[in-house]
N, C-alpha and C positions, 0 to 999 in steps of 0.2 A: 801617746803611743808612738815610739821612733820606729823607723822603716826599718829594722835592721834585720839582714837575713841569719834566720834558723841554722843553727849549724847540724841537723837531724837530714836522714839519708830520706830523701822522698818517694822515691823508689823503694825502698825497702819499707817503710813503712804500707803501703799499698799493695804491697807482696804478700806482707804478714794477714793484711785485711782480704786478700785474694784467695789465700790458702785457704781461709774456710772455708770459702767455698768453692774449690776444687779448680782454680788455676794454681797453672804450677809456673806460667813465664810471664810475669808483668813486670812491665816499667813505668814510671811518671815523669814527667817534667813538667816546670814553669813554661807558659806561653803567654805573649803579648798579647793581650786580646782585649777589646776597648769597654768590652764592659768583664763583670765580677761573675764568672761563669766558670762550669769543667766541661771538655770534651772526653768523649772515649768511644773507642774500639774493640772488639772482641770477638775472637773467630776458635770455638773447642775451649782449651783452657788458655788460650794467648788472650793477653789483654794490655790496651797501652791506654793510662789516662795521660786527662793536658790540661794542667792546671793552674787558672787566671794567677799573673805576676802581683797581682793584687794581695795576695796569699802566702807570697814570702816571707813576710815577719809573723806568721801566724805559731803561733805557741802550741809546742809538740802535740801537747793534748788535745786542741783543734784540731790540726790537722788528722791526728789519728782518727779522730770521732768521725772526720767528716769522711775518709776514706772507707771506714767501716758505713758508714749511711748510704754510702752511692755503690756501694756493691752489694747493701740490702737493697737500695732502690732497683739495682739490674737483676739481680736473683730472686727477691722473692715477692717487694712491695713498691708500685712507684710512689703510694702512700706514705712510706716509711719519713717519719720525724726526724728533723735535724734536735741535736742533741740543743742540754740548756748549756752546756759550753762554747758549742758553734754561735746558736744565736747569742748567748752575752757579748762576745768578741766581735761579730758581726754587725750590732746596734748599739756599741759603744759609743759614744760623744769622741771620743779618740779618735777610733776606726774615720769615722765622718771628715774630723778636722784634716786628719792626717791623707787619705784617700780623693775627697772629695776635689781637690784641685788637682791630683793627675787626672783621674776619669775626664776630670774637662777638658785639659790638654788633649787626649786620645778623640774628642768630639767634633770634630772638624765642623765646623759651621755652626757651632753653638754661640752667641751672641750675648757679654753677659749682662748688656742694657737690657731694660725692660719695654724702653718705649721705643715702638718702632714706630712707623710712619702714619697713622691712623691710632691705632690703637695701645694703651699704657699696662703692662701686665702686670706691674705691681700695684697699680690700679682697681685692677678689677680681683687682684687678693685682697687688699685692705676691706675691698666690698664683700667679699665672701667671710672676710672673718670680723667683719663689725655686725653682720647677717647671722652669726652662730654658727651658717655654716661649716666652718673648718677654727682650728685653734692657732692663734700665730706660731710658726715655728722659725725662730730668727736663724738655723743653720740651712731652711728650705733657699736652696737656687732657683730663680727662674729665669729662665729667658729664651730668645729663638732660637729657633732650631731648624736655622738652613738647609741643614745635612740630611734633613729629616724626609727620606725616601717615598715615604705612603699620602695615603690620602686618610689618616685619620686627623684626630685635633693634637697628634705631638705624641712625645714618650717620656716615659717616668721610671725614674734609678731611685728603688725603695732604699735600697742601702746606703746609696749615696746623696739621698735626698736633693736628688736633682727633679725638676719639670722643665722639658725640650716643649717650646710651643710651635707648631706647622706656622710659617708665614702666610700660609693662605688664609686665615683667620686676622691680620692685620690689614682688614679694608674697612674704606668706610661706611661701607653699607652694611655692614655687619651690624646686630644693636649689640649694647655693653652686656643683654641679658645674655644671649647665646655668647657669648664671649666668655662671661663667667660660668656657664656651665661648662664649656668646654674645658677651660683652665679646673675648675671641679672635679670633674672626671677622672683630671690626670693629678690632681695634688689628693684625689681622697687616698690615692692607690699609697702615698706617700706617709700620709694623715695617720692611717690603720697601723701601716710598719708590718715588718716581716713576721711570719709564721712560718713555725713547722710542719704546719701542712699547709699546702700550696690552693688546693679543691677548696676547704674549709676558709680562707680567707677569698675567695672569687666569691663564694656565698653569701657573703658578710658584704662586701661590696655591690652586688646587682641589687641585697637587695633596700641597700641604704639609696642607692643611684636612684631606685624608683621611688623614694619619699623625696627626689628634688621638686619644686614646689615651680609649676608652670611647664614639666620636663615636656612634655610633648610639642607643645611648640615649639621651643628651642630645639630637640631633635627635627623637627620639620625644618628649620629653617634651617641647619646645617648643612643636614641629608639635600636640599635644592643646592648646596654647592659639591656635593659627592663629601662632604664629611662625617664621617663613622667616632664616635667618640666609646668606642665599643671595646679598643684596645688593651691587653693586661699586660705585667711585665714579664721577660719572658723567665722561663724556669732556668736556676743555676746548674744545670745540666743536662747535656743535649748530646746525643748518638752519632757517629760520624759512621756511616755504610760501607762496609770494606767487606772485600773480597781476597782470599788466601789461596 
């Protein structure tokens, strides 16, 4: 998959998907945004989407589908299915190669050693996946994630098959067992892969999380350092609050 930008009007394409349902002034652009997401706005029939740069070389037909999805999603369903042209393009081995090293560049304090100072995170994968637990995925990235704002155990890029691990889980009084669940939590979300419907795969996941085998304790033993490994990833599209 080369980067190379679409020569298709993106605005107008988003127009055409707006008119059905009853805007009559919308625009789109490309936005730099560090992870693979759209924003948008809409006040009567005015509507402005902002669509991740990640998305530039996307093939007319994606793109269309996906504008026509995100304005069922604002009109009628937030349920509404990404097409089977979105997700091909979207979980390509391409998309992956090609993507996956900007999104790290945009990750400011992502770390792409595994072993930090107590604790080895390609370690305590190789344990998870000699365990059954999870399947080797040789394009999966892990590493720290300095940048990583919250107090859960880290964040996960299904698309980009990235795992950001919280350095507060790099001590040594942590055991290897909570460690590998933590690190679990955030590679199953990766494991499963993207769906068209967003509801329908959180389902699939809580309830595979609760057949981890010891969970409770390792959630006690977290929860006594304020960590939440309870996190999802967030949805490719999100509302910006505007006033006209």
């Amino acid at each position: 998959m080369e980067d190379v930008k679409q020569d298709y009007d993106i605005s107008g394409i988003f127009a055409e998907a707006g008119a059905k349902y009853g805007y009559d002034d919308v625009e789109a652009e490309y936005a730099d945004f560090d992870e693979l997401k759209m924003k948008w706005m809409r006040h009567g029939t005015w509507a402005r989407f902002f669509v991740s740069d990640f998305m530039r070389d996307a093939p007319e037909e994606v793109m269309r589908s996906m504008a026509e999805t995100l304005l069922a999603k604002i009109c009628c369903s937030a349920e509404t299915e990404y097409s089977e042209a979105v997700c091909r393009w979207l979980t390509a081995e391409d998309f992956v190669r090609s993507k996956q090293p900007v999104y790290l560049s945009k990750r400011e304090g992502m770390v792409s050693g595994s072993e930090g100072r107590f604790k080895d995170l390609r370690g305590s994968y190789r344990r998870l996946v000699e365990s059954g637990m999870l399947k080797d995925d040789p394009m999966l990235f892990i590493g720290w994630d300095y940048g990583y704002p919250d107090r859960g155990a880290g964040r996960a890029s299904v698309l980009m098959r990235v795992v950001g691990v919280s350095p507060e889980l790099d001590s040594e009084s942590l055991s290897d067992d909570a460690l590998d669940y933590a690190l679990y939590s955030l590679a199953l979300h990766v494991s499963l892969g993207f769906a068209p419907c967003r509801r329908s795969r959180e389902t699939d996941y809580e309830e595979i999380m609760g057949r981890y085998p010891g969970r409770d304790a390792m959630v006690e033993e977290l929860a006594e350092r304020g960590i939440s490994c309870r996190g999802v990833p967030r949805a490719l599209t999100r509302r910006i609050t505007v006033r006209r």
